[in-house]
C-alpha distance (Angstrom), angle and dihedral (degrees) to the residues before:
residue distance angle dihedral
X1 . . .
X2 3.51 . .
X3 4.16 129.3 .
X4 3.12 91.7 -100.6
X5 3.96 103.1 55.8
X6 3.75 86.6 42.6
X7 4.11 90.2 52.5
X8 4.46 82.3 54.6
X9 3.65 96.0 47.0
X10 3.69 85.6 57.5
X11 3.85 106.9 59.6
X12 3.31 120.3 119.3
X13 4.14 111.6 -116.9
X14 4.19 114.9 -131.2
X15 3.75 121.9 -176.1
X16 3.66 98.3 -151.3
X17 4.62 108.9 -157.7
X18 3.49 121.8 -170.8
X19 4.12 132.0 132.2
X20 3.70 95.7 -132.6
X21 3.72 112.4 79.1
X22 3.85 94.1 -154.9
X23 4.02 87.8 60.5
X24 3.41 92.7 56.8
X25 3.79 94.4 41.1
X26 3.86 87.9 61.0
X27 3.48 95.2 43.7
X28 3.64 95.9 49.4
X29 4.34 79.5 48.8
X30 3.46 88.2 54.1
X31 3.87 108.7 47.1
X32 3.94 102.8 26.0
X33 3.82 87.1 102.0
X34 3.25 99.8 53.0
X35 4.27 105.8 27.4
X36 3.51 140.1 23.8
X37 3.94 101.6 -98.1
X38 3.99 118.6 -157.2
X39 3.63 105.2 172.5
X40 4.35 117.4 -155.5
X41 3.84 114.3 -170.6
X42 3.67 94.5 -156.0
X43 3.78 144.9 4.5
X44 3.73 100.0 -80.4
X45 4.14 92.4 51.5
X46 4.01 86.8 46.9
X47 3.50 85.0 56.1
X48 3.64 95.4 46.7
X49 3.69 97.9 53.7
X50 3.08 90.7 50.2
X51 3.92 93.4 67.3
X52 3.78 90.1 67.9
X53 3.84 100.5 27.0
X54 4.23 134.3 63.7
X55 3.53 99.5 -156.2
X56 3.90 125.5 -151.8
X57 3.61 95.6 -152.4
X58 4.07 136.8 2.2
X59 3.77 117.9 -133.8
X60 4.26 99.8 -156.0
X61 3.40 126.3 -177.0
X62 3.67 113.6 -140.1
X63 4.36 103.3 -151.3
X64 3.53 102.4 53.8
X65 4.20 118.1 151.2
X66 3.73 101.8 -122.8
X67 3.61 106.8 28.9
X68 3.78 124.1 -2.6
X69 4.01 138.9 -135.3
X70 3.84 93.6 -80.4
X71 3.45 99.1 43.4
X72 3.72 93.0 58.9
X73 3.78 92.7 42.1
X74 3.73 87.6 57.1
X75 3.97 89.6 52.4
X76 3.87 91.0 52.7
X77 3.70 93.8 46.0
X78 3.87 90.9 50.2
X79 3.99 90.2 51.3
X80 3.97 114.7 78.5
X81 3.41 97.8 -154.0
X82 4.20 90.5 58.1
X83 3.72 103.3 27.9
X84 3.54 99.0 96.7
X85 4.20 95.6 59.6
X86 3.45 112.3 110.2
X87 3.84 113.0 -121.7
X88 3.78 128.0 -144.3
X89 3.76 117.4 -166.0
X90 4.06 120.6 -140.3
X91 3.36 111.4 -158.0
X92 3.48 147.9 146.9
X93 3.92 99.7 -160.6
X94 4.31 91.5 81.4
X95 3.82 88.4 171.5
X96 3.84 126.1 145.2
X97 4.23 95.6 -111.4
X98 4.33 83.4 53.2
X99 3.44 99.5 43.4
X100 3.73 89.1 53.7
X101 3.77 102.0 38.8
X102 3.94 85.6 56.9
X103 3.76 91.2 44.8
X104 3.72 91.5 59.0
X105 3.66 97.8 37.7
X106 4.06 83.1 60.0
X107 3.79 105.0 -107.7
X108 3.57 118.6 168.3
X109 3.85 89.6 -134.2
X110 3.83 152.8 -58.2
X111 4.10 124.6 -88.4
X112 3.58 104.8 -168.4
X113 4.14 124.6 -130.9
X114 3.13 127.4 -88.5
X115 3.57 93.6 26.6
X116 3.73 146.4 170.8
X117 3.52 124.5 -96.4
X118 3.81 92.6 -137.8
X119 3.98 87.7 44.4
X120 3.96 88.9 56.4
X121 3.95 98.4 39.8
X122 3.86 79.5 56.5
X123 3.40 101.9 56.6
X124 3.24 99.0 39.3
X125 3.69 91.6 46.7
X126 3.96 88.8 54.6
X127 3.97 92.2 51.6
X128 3.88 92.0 51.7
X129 3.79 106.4 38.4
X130 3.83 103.3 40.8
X131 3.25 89.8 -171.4
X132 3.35 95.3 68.0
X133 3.71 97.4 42.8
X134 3.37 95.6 55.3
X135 3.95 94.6 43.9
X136 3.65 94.6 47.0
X137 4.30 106.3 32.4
X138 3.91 108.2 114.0
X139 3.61 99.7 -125.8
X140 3.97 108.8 -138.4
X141 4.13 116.9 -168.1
X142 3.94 114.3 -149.3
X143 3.94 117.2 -155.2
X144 3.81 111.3 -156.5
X145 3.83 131.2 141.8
X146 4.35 86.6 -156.6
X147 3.79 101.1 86.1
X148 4.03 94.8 -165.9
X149 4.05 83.3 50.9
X150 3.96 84.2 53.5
X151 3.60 90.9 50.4
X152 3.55 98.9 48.8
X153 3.96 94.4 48.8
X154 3.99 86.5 48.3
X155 3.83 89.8 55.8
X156 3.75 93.0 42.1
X157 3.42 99.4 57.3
X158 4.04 109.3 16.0
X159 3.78 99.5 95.7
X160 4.05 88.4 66.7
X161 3.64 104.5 22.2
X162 4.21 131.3 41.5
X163 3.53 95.8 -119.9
X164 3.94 117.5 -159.5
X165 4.07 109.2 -173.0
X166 3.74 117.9 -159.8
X167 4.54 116.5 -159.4
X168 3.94 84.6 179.6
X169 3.99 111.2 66.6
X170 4.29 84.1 178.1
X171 3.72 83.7 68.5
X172 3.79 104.4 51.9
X173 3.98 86.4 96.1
X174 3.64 85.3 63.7
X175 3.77 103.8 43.6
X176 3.68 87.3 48.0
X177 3.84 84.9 73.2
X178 3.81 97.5 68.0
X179 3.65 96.7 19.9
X180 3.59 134.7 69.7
X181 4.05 114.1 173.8
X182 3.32 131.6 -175.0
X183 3.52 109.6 -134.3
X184 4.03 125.8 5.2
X185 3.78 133.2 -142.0
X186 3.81 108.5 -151.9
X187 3.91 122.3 179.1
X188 3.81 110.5 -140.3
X189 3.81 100.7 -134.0
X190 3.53 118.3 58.6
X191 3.92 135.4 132.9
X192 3.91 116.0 -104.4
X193 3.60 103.6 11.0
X194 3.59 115.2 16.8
X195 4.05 130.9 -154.7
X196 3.85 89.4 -78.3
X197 3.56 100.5 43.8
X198 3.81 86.4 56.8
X199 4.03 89.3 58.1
X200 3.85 102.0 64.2
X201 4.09 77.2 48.6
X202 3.07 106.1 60.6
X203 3.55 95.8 34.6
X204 3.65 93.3 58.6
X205 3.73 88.2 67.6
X206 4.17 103.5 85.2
X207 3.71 89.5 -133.5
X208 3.24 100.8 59.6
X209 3.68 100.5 37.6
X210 3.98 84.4 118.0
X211 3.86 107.1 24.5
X212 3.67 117.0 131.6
X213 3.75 113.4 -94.0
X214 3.60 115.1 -167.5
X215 4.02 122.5 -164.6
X216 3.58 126.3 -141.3
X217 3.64 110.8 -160.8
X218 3.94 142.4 160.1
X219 3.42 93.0 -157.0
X220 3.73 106.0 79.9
X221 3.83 97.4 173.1
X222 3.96 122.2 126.2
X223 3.57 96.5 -107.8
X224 3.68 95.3 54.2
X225 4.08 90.9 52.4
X226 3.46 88.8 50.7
X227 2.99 97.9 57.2
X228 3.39 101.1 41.5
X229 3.76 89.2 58.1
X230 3.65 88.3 45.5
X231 3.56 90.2 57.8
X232 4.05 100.5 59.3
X233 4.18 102.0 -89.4
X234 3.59 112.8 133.1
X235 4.12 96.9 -144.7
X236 3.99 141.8 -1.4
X237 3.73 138.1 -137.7
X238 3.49 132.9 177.6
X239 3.56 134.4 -134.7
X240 2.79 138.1 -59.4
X241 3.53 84.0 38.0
X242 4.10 112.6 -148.5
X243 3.95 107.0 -124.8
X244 4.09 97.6 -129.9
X245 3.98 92.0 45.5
X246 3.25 85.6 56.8
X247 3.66 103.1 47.3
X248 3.88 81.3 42.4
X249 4.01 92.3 58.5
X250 4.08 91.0 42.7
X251 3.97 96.0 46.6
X252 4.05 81.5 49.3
X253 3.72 102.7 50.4
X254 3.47 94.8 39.6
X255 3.66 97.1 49.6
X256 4.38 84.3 53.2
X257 4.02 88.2 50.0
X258 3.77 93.1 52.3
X259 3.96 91.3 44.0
X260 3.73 87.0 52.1
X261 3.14 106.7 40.5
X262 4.48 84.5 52.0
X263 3.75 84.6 55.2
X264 3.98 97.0 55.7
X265 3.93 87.2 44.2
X266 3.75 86.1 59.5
X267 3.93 108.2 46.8
């Protein structure tokens, strides 16, 4: 066998679902040099590709006219022979209530529509090599004393991000040993050691002397945001916090942390 045949036998297989035919058209464009694409248009063609194919990963729309994303993910989890394939959700609805439907029904994750082709190679690169997601996954560490708010943030943002969540600010000296995240959500108000007792914390440790810090707070007035920029976070949102801002404001600040830290590895 030569290098070449071996290089075929090793392409991943996605089942890419979605009613609109131009979707999967430019998802099939999009991945067909990386993956095996076999687009289905609806339920009964998913389930008739997958008679002669064992996919590594299912690409499923969740709006679709007949029966939609989570229905269909419910079928294949009832079915023994396709309950094991991990499913990624497309979507463009990246509210709270979808995010953690999906999480509970056992998707993999969430790629958000429209998206970028180099956002969607990544996440689907992450899911398949595990290697590589856990190697390259910015790890983000939210501080809140509101479990159900922890909860909610960890199934917002988990599918992109490894997302550590901390109930017990007095032990963020501690988790800091085995733990070193790239940006931190902190809500303001909590007993013990509050939001800005965290700051001088964190930024006592020499790696995180410029790590994103992002408040949580419901006090939205201009002296708390001054002082929670004069304190050392990096941005502020108030609750209740609206799920795509806040993937907005992560995405950004992570992106800047990456580009900096590239331009200190270069000088």
């Amino acid at each position: 066998m030569n290098n070449g045949e071996a290089a075929e036998e090793t392409r991943k297989k996605i089942i890419v679902v979605d009613d609109v035919k131009f979707h999967l058209l430019s998802l099939r464009e999009c991945l067909k040099k990386r993956y095996d694409i076999f687009p289905a248009q609806s339920m009964e063609e998913l389930f008739d590709v997958l008679k002669s194919v064992k996919p590594d990963l299912i690409l499923l729309d969740i709006n679709m006219p007949e029966t939609d994303g989570f229905e269909v993910f419910e079928m294949l989890k009832s079915s023994q022979a396709h309950s094991k394939i991990p499913v990624m959700f497309l979507t463009s609805q990246m509210d709270r209530n979808t995010i953690v439907k999906g999480m509970r029904l056992g998707a993999v994750g969430f790629v958000q529509k429209p998206y970028k082709e180099e956002d969607l190679v990544e996440r689907i690169e992450t899911e398949l090599n595990p290697d590589v997601k856990t190697k390259n996954q910015p790890v983000i560490l939210a501080v809140d004393d509101n479990i159900s708010i922890l909860k909610s943030m960890h199934a917002l943002l988990c599918s992109k991000y490894k997302v550590c969540t901390l109930p017990n600010p007095e032990r963020i000296k501690e988790l800091l040993r085995s733990v070193e995240p790239d940006l931190f959500i902190l809500d303001c108000n909590m007993p013990i050691l509050s939001g800005f007792d965290l700051v001088p914390i964190i930024r006592k440790h020499p790696e995180h002397q410029d790590t994103p810090i992002i408040f949580l707070t419901s006090e939205g007035t201009m002296d708390t945001v001054n002082a929670a920029l004069h304190s050392g976070a990096s941005d502020f949102m108030v609750k209740p916090v609206d799920d795509a801002k806040l993937i907005e404001r992560v995405d950004h600040h992570l992106s800047n942390y990456r580009t900096l830290r590239q331009i200190r590895l270069c000088k």
